[in-house]
Every structure is written in structure tokens, then in C-alpha cells.
Backbone as a printed PyTorch tensor [residue, N CA C, xyz], in Angstrom:
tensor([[[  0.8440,  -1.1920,   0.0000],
         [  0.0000,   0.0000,   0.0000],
         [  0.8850,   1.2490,   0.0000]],

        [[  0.6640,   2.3270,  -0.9890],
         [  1.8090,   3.0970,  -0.8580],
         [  1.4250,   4.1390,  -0.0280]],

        [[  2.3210,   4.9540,   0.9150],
         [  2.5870,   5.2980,   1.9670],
         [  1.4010,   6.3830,   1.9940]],

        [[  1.0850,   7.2310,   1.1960],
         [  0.5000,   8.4790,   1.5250],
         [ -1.0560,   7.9030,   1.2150]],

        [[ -1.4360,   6.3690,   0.8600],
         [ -2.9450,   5.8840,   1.3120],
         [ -2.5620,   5.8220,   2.3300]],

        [[ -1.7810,   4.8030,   3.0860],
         [ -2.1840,   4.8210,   4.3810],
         [ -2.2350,   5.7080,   5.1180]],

        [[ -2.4790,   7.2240,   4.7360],
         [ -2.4540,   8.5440,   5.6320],
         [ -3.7310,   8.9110,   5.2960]],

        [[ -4.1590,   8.2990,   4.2660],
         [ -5.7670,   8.7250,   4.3310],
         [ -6.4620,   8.0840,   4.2790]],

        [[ -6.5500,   6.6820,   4.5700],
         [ -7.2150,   6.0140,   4.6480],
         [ -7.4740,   5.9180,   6.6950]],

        [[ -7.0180,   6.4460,   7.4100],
         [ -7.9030,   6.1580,   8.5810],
         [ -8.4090,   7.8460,   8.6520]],

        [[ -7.7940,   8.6260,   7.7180],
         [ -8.8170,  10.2070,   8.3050],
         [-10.0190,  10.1230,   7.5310]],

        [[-10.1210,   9.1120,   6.1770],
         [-11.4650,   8.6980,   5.4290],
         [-12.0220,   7.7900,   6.4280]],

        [[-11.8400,   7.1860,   7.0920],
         [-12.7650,   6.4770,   8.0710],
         [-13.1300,   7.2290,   9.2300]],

        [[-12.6720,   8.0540,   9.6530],
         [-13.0320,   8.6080,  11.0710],
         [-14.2570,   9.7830,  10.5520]],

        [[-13.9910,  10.3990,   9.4540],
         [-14.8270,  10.9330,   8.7520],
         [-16.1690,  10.7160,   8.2160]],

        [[-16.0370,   9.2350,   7.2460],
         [-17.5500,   8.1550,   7.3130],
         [-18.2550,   8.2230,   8.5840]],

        [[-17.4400,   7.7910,   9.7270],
         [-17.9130,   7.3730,  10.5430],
         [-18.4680,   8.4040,  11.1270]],

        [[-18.1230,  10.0910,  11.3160],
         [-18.5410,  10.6740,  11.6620],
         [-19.7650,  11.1040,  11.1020]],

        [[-19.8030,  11.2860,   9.7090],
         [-20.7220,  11.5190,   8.7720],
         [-22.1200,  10.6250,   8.8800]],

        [[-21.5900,   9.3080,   9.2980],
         [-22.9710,   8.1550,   9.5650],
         [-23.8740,   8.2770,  10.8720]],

        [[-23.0120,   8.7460,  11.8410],
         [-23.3770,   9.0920,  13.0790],
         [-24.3520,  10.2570,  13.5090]],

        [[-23.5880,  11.5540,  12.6720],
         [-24.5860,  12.3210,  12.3490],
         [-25.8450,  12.4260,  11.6720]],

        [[-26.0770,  11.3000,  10.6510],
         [-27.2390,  10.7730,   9.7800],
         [-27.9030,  10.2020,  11.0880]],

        [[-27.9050,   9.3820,  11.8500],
         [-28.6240,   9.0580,  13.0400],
         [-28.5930,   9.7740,  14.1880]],

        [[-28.3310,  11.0020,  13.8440],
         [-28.5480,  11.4000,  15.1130],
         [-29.5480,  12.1050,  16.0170]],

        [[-30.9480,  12.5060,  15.1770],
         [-31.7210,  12.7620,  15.6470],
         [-33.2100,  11.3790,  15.9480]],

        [[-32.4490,  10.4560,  15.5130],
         [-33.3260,   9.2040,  16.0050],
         [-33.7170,   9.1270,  17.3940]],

        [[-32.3230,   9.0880,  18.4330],
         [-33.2500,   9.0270,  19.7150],
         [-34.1620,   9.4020,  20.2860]],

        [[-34.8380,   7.9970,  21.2490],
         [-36.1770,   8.8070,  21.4850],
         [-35.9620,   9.4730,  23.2000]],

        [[-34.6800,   9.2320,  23.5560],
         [-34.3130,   9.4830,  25.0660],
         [-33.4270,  10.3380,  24.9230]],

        [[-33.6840,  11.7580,  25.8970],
         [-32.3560,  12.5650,  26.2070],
         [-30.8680,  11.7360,  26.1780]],

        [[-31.0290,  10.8840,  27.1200],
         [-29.7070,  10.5980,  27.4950],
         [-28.9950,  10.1320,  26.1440]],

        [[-29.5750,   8.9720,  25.3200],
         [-29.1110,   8.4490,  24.1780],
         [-28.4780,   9.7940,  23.5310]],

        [[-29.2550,  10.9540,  23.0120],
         [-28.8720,  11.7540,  22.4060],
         [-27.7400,  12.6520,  22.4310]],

        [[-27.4620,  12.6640,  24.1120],
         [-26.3020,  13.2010,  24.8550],
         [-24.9740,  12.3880,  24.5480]],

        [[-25.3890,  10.7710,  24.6540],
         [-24.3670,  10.0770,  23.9530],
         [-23.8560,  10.2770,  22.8140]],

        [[-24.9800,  10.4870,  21.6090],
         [-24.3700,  10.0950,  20.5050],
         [-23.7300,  11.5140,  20.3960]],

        [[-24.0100,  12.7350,  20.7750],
         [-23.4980,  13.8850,  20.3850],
         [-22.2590,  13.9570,  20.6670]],

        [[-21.9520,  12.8460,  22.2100],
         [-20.3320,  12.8600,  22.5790],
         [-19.4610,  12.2630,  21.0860]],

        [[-19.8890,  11.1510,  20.6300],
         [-19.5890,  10.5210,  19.9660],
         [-19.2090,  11.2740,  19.0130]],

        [[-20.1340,  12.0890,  18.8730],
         [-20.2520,  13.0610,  17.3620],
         [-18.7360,  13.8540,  17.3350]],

        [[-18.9300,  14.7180,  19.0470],
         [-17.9350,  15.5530,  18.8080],
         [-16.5470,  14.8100,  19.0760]],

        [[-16.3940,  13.9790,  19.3850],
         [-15.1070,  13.1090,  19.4520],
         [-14.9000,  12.8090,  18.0420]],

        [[-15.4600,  12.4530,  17.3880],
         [-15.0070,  12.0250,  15.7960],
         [-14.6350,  13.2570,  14.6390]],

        [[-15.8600,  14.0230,  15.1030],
         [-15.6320,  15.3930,  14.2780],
         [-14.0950,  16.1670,  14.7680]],

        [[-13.3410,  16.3300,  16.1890],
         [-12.3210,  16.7370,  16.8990],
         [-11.3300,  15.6740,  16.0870]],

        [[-11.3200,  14.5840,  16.3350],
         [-10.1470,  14.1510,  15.6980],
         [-10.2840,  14.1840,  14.1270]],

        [[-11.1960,  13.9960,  13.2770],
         [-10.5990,  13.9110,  11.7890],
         [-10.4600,  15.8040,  11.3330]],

        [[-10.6870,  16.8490,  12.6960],
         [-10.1070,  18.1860,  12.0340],
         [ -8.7070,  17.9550,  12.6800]],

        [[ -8.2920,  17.1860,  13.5250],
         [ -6.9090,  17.0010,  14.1350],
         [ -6.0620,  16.6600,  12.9270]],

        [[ -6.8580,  15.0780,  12.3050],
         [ -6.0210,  14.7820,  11.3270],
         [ -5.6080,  15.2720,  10.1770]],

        [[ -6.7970,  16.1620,  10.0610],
         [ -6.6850,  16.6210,   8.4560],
         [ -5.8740,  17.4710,   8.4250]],

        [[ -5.8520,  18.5730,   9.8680],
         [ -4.6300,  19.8820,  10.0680],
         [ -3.4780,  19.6580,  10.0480]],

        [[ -3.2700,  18.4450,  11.1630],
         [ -2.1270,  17.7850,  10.8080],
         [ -1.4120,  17.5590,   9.3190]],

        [[ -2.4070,  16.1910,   8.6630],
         [ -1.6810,  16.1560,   7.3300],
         [ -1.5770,  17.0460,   6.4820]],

        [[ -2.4840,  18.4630,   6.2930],
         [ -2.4070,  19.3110,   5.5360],
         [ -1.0940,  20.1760,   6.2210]],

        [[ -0.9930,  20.6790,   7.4050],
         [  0.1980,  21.3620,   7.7420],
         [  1.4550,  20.6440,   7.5230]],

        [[  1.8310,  19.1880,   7.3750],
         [  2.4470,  18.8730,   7.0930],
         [  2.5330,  18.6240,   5.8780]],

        [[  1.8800,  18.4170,   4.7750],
         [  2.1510,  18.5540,   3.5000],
         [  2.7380,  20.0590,   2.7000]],

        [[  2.5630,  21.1840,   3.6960],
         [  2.5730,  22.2040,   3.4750],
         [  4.5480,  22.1290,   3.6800]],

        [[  4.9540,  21.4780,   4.7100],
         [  6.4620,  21.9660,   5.1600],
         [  7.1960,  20.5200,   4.8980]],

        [[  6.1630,  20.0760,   3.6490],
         [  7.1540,  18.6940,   3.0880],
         [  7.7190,  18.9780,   1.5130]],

        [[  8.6300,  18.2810,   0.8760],
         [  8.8550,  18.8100,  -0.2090],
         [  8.2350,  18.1290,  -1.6580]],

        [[  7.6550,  18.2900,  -2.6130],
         [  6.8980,  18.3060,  -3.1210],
         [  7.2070,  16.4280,  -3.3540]],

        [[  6.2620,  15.3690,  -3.7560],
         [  6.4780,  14.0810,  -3.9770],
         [  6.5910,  13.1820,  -2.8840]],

        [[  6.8060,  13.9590,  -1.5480],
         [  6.5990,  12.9600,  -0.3610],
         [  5.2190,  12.5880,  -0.0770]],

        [[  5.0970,  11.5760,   0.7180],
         [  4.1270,  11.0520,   1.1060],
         [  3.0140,  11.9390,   1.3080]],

        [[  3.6120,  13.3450,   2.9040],
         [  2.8260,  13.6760,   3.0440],
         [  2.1830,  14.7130,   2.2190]],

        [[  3.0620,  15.5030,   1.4100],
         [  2.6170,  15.7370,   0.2060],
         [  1.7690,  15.2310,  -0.4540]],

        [[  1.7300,  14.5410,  -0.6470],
         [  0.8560,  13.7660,  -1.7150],
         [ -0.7800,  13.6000,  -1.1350]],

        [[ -0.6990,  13.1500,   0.4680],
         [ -1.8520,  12.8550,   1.2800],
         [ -2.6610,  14.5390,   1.1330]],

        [[ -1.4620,  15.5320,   1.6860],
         [ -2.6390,  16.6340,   1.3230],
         [ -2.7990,  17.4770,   0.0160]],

        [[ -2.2800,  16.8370,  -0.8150],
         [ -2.8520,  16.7900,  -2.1440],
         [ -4.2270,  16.0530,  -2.1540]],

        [[ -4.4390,  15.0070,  -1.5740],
         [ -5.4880,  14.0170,  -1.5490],
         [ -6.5360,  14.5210,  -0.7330]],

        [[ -6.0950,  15.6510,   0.2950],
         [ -7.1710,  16.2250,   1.2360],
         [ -7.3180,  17.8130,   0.7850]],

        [[ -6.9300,  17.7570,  -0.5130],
         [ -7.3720,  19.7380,  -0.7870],
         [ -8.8440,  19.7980,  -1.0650]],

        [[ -9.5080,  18.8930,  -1.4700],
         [-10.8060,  18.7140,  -1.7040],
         [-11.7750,  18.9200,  -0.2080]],

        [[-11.4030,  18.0710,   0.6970],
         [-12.0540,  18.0520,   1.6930],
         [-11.2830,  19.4250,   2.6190]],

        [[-10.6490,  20.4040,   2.3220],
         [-10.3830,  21.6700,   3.3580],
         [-11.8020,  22.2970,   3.3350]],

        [[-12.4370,  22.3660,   2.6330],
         [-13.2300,  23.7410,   2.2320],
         [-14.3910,  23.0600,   3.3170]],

        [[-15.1390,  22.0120,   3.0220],
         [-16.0410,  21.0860,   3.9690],
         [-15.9550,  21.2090,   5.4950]],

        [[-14.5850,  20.6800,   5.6680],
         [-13.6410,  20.5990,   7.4020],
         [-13.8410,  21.9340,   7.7050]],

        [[-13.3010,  22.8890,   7.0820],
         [-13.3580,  24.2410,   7.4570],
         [-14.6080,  24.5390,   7.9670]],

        [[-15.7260,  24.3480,   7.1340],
         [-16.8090,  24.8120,   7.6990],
         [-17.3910,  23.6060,   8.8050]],

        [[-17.1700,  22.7260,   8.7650],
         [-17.2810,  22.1370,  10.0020],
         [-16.5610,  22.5810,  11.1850]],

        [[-15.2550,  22.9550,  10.9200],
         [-14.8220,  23.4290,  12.1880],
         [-15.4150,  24.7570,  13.0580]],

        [[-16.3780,  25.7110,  11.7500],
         [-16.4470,  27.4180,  12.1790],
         [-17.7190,  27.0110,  12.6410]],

        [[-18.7770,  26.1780,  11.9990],
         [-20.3390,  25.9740,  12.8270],
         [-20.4050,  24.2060,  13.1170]],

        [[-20.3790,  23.3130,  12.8700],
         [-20.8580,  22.5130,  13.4390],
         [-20.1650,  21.9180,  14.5220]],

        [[-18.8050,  22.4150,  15.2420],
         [-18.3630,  22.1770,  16.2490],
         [-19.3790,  22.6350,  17.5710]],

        [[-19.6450,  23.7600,  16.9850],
         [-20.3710,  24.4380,  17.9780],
         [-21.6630,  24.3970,  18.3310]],

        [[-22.2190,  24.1820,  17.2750],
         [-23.6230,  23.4660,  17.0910],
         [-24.1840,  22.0730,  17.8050]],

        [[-22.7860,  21.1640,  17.4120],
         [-22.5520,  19.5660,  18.1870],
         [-22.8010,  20.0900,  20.1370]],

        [[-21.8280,  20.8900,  19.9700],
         [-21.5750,  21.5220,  21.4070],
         [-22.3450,  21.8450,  22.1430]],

        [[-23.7010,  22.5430,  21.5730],
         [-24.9490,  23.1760,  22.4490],
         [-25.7570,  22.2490,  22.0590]],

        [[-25.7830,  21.1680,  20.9680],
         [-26.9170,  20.5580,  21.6940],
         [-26.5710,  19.5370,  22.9390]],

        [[-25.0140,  18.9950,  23.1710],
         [-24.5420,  18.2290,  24.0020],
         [-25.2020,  18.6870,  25.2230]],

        [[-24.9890,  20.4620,  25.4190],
         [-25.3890,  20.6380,  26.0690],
         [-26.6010,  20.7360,  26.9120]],

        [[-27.6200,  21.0540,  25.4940],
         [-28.7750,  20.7720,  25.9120],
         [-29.8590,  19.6090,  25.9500]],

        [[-29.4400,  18.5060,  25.4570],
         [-29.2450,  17.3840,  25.8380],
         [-28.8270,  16.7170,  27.1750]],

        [[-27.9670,  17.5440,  27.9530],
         [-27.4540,  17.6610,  29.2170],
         [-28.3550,  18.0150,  30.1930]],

        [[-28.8470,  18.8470,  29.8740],
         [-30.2390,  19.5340,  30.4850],
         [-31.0560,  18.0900,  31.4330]],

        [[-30.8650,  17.1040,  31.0050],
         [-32.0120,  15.7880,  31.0000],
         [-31.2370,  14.7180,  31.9160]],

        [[-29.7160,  15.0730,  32.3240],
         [-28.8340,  14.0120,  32.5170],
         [-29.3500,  13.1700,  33.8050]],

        [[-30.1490,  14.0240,  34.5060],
         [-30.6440,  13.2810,  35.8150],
         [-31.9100,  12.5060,  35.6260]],

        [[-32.0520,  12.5730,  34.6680],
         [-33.7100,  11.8690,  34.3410],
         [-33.2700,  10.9890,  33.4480]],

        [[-32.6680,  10.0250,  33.0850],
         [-32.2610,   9.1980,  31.8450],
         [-33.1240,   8.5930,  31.0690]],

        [[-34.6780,   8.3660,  31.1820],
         [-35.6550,   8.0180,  30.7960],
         [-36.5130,   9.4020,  29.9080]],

        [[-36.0680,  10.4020,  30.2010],
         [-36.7340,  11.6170,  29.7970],
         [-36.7170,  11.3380,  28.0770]],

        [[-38.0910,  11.2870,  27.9140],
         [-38.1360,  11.7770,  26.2270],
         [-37.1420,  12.5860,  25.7590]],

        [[-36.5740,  12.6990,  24.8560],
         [-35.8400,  13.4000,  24.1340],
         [-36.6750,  14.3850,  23.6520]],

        [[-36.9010,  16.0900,  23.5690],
         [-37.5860,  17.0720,  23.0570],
         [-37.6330,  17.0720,  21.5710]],

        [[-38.8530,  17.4660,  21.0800],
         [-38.6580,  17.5560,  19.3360],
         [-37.4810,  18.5320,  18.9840]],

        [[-37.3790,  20.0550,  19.9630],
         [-36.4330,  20.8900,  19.5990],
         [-35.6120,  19.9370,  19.6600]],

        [[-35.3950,  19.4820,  20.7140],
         [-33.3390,  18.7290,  20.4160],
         [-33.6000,  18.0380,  18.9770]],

        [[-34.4590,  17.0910,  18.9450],
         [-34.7300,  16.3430,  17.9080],
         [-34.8120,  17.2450,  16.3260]],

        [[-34.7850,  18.0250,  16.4000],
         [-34.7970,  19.2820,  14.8900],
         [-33.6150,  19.8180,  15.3140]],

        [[-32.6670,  20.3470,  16.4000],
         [-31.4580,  20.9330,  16.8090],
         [-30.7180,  19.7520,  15.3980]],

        [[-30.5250,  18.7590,  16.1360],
         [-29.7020,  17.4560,  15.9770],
         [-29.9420,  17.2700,  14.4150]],

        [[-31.2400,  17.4610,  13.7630],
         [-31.5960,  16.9170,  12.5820],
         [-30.8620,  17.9870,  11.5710]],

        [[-30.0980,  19.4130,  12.0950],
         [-29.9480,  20.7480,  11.4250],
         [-29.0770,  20.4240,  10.3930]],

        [[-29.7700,  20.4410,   8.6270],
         [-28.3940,  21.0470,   8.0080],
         [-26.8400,  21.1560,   7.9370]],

        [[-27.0060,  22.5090,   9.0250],
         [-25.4060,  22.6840,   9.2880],
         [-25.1350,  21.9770,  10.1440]],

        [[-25.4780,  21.0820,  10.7840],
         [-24.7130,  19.7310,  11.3080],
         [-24.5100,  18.7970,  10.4300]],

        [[-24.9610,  18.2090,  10.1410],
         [-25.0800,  16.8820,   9.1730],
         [-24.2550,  17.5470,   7.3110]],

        [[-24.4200,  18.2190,   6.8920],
         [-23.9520,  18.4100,   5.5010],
         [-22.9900,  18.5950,   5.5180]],

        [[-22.2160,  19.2980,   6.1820],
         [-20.6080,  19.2070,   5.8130],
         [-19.8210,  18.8080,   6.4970]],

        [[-20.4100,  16.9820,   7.7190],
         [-19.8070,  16.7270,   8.1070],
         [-19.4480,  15.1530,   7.1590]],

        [[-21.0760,  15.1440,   6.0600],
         [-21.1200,  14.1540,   5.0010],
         [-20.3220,  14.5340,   3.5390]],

        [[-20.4510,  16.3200,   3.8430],
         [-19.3560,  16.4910,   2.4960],
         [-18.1800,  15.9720,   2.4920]],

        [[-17.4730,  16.4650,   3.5610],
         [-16.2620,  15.9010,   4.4460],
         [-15.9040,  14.9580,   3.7310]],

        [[-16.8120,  14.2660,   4.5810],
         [-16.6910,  12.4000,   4.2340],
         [-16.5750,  12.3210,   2.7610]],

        [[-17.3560,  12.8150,   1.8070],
         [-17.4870,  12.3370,   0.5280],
         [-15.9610,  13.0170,   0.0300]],

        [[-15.7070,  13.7730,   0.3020],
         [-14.6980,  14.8490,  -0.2890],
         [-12.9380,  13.7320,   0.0500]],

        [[-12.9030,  13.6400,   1.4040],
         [-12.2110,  12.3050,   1.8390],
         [-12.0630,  10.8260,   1.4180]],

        [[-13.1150,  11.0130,   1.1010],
         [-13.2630,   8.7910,   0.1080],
         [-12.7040,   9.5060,  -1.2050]],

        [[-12.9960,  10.4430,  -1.9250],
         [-12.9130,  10.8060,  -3.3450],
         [-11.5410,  11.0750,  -3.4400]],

        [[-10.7240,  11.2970,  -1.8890],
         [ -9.1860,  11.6100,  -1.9900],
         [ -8.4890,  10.1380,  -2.0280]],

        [[ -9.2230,   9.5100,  -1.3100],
         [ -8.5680,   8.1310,  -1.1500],
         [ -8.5810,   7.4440,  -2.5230]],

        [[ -9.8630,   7.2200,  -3.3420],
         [-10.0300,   6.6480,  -4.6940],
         [ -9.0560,   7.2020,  -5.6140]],

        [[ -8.8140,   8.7790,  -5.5900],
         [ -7.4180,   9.1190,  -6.3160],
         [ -6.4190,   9.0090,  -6.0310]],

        [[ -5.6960,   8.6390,  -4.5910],
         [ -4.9070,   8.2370,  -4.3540],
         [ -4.6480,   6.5680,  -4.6090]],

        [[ -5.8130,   5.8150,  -4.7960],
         [ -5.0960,   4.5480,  -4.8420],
         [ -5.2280,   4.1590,  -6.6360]],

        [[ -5.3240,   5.0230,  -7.5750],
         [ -4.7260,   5.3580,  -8.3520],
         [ -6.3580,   5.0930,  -9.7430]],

        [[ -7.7850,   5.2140,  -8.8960],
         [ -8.5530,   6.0380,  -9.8950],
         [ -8.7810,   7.5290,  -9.7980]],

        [[ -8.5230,   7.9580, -11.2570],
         [ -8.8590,   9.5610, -11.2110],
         [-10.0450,   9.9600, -11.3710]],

        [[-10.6150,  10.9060, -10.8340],
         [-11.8370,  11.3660, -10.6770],
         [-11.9360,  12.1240, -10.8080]],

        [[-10.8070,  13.1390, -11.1830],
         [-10.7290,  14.8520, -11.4300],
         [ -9.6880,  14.9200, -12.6710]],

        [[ -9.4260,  13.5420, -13.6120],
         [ -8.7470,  14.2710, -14.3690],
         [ -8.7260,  12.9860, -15.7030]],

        [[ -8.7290,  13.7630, -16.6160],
         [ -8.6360,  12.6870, -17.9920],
         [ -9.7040,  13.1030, -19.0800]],

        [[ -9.5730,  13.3160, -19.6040],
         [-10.8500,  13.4280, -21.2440],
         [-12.3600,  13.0740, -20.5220]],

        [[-13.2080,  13.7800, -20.3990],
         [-14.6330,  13.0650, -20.1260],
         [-15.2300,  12.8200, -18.9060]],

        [[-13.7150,  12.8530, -18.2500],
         [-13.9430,  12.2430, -16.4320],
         [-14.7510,  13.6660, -15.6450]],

        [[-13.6120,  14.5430, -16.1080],
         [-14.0300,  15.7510, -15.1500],
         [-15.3440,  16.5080, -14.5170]],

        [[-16.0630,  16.5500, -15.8930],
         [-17.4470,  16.8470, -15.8890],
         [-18.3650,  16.1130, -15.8610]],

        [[-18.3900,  14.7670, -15.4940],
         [-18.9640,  13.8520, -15.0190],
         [-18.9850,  13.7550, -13.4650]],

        [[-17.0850,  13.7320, -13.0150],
         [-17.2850,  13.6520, -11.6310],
         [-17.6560,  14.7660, -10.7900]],

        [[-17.6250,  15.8320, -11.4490],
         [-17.8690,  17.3450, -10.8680],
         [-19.2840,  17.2840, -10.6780]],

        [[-20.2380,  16.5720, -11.7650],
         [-21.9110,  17.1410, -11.8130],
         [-21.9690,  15.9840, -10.9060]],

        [[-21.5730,  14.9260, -10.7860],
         [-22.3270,  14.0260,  -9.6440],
         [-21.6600,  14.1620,  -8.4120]],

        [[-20.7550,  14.8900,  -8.1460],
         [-20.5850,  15.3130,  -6.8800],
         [-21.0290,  16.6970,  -6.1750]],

        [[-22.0760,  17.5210,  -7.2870],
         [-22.8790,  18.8470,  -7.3360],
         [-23.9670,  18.5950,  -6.7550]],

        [[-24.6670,  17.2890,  -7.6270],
         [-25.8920,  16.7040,  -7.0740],
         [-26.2670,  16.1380,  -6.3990]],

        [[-25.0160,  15.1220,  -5.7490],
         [-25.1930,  14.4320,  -4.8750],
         [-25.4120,  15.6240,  -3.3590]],

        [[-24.2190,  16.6310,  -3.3140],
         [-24.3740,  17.4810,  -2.6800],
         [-25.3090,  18.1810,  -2.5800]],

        [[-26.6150,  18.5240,  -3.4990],
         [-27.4780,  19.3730,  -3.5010],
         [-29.0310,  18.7450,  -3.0890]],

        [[-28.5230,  16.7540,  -3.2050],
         [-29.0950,  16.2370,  -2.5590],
         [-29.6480,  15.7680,  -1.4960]],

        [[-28.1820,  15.7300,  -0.6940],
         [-27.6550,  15.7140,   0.5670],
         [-28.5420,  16.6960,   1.3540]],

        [[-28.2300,  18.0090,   0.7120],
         [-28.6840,  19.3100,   1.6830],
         [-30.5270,  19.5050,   1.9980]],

        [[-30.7580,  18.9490,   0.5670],
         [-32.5440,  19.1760,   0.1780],
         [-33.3130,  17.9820,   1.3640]],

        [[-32.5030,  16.6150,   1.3140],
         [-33.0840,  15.4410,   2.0520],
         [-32.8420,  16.0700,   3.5660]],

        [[-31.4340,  16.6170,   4.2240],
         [-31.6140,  17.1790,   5.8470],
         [-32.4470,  18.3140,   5.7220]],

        [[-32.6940,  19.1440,   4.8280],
         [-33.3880,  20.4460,   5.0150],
         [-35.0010,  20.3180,   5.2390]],

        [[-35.4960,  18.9420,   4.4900],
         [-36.7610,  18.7140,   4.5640],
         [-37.5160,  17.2550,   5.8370]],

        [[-35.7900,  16.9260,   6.5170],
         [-36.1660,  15.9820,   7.9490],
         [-35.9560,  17.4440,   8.6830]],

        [[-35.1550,  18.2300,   8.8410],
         [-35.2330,  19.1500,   9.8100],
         [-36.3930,  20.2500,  10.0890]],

        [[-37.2040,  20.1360,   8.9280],
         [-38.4330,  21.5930,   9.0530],
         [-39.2570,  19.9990,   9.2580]],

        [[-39.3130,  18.7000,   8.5760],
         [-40.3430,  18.2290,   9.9550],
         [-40.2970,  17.6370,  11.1710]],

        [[-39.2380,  17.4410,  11.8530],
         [-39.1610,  17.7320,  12.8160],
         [-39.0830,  18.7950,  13.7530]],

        [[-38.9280,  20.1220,  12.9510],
         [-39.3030,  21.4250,  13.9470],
         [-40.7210,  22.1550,  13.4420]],

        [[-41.6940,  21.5500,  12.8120],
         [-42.9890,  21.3140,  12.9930],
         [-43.5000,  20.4160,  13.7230]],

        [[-42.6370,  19.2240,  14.2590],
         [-43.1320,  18.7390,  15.5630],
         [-42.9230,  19.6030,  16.7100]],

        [[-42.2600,  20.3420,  16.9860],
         [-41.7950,  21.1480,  18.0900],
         [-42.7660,  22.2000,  17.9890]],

        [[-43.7250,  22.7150,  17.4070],
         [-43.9680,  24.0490,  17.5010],
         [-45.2860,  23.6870,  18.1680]],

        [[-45.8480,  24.0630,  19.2560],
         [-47.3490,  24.3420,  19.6290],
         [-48.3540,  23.7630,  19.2780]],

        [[-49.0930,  23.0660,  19.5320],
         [-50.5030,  22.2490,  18.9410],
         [-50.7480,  24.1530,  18.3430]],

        [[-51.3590,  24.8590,  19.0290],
         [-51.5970,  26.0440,  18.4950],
         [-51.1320,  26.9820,  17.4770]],

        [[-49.9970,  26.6530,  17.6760],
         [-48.8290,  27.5230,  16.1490],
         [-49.0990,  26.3760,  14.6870]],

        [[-48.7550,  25.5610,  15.2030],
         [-48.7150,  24.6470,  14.1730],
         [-50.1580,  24.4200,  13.3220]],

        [[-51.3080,  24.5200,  14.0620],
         [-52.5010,  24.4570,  13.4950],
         [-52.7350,  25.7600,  12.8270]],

        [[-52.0170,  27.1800,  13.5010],
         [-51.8610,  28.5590,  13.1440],
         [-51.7220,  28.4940,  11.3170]],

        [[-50.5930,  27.7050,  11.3480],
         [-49.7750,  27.9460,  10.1050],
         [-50.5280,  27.4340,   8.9340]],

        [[-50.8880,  25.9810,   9.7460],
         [-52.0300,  25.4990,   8.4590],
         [-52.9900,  26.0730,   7.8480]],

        [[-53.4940,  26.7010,   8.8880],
         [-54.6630,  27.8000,   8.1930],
         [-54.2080,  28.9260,   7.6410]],

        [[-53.0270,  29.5190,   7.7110],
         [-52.9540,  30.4130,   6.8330],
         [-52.4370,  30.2710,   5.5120]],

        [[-51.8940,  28.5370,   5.8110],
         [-51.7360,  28.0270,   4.5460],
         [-52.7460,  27.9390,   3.7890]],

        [[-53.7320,  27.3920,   4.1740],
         [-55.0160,  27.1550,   3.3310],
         [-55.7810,  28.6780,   2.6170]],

        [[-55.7280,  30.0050,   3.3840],
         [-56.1240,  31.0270,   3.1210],
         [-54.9410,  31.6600,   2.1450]],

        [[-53.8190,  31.0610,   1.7510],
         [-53.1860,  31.8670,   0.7860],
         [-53.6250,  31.5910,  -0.2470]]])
């Protein structure tokens, strides 16, 4: 296996894994569960921005053709993703841990729809799955299919990694508004319907 996969092949797994975790994470039906998985969350999300800084700062003060070179060649795709995981969904992971926390003495406590739409948000879940996708797509070019380069390839792999992305965002954007129509008021919520019907 040549040297600079095996540098991305465990920050592409910690990444999946983070990315899958977050796809389930507004399932629980118990505070406490939810408090768990968010630990989980932010432990996975903390180390693959560890790894990626790492290998990217070190590809930066390596000389061009080394390993680690090469690895963050393999991770320029996934900076832009990580980045924005690091500026909102660290923090996002963070307050709902916290408020999830809220429940820690009651371990049986329903889990709230808000947490349950917090957890389901967008900017949690999408660019911790871009990530991920952006990371496997470094690994597949590193173990020597191209996906960004050759007659025909380019604009193929570009539009299905547009759509897949635009997919991604449309499928959390439309679990997260219904689950924070579970959260809103027998009264608001019946509010809205009717003014739906009167438009």
C-alpha cells in the first residue's frame, strides 16, 4: 500500500464514521441516548479536524512528492467542507450536548422535538457528510482512480458530486423543518395550516 494511502485512509474512516453518526442522530427517542451520541459526534468530528490539520500542515512543510505531500494533495478537496465544520458545526454539536445535558438526571426523559430538529440541522449533518465524501474521493485518487482528471472524467465527476451534494442538503433540510414542525405548539402549528389554506 503506498505510503500516503495509508495517511488517508484512517482520516477517510473517522470521517464516514462521523458523517454516519450524524445521519442518526436525531433518532433518539431518550435525552440521554442523544447526549451520547453527540459525545460521539464531537469526538469524531475533533479528531478527523486534528487529522486533516495535521496532514495538511504537514504537506505544506514537506517537499513536493513525499508522502505527506501527496496525502494533502489528496485532502485539498475536503479543506473547504472541514473548514466549515470546524467554524459551525463544532459548535452546534456543542450546544446541543449541552442541551441534551439539560435531562442528565432523568435518563428516561423523552428526548424534546427541539433537540430532535437541533440534531436533525443542516449545518450539522452536511458538511460533516461532504467531508466524508470529499475524503473517500481523496482516497479513490490516491489509490490510483482519477476522478478529477482525464478526457470526459471531469465533468462527469464534478456534476455528480454537485448533485449528490445538492441532494444531501434538500433530504436534511426537509427531515429538519419536519421535525421542527413537531416542536412548535398544537396552536402555532394548526396557526400555520390555516394560513396556509387562506393563501
Amino acid at each position: 500500500m503506498p505510503e500516503h494511502l495509508a495517511v488517508l485512509l484512517p482520516i477517510a474512516v473517522v470521517w464516514v464514521a462521523a458523517g454516519l453518526v450524524a445521519e442518526g442522530l436525531p433518532r433518539p427517542r431518550r435525552a440521554q441516548r442523544l447526549r451520547r451520541r453527540t459525545g460521539w459526534l464531537l469526538a469524531l468530528t475533533l479528531t478527523g479536524l486534528g487529522l486533516t490539520a495535521a496532514v495538511l500542515a504537514a504537506g505544506l512543510q514537506s517537499p513536493a512528492g513525499t508522502p505527506f505531500d501527496r496525502a494533502a494533495a489528496g485532502l485539498a478537496l475536503a479543506a473547504t467542507p472541514a473548514l466549515g465544520v470546524a467554524l459551525v458545526t463544532v459548535r452546534r454539536v456543542r450546544r446541543l450536548r449541552a442541551g441534551a445535558g439539560a435531562f442528565v438526571t432523568a435518563p428516561d426523559t423523552p428526548a424534546p422535538h427541539g433537540l430532535r430538529a437541533a440534531a436533525a440541522h443542516p449545518l450539522i449533518v452536511l458538511p460533516l457528510q461532504l467531508t466524508a465524501l470529499a475524503t473517500v474521493s481523496g482516497v479513490l485518487s490516491a489509490s490510483g482512480l482519477d476522478l478529477f482528471t482525464g478526457p470526459g472524467v471531469t465533468g462527469a465527476a464534478v456534476t455528480v458530486g454537485v448533485l449528490g451534494a445538492v441532494a444531501i442538503a434538500i433530504r436534511h433540510a426537509l427531515r429538519h423543518s419536519r421535525l421542527t414542525e413537531r416542536a412548535l405548539p398544537a396552536g402555532a402549528g394548526s396557526a400555520r395550516a390555516a394560513g396556509a389554506l387562506h393563501v
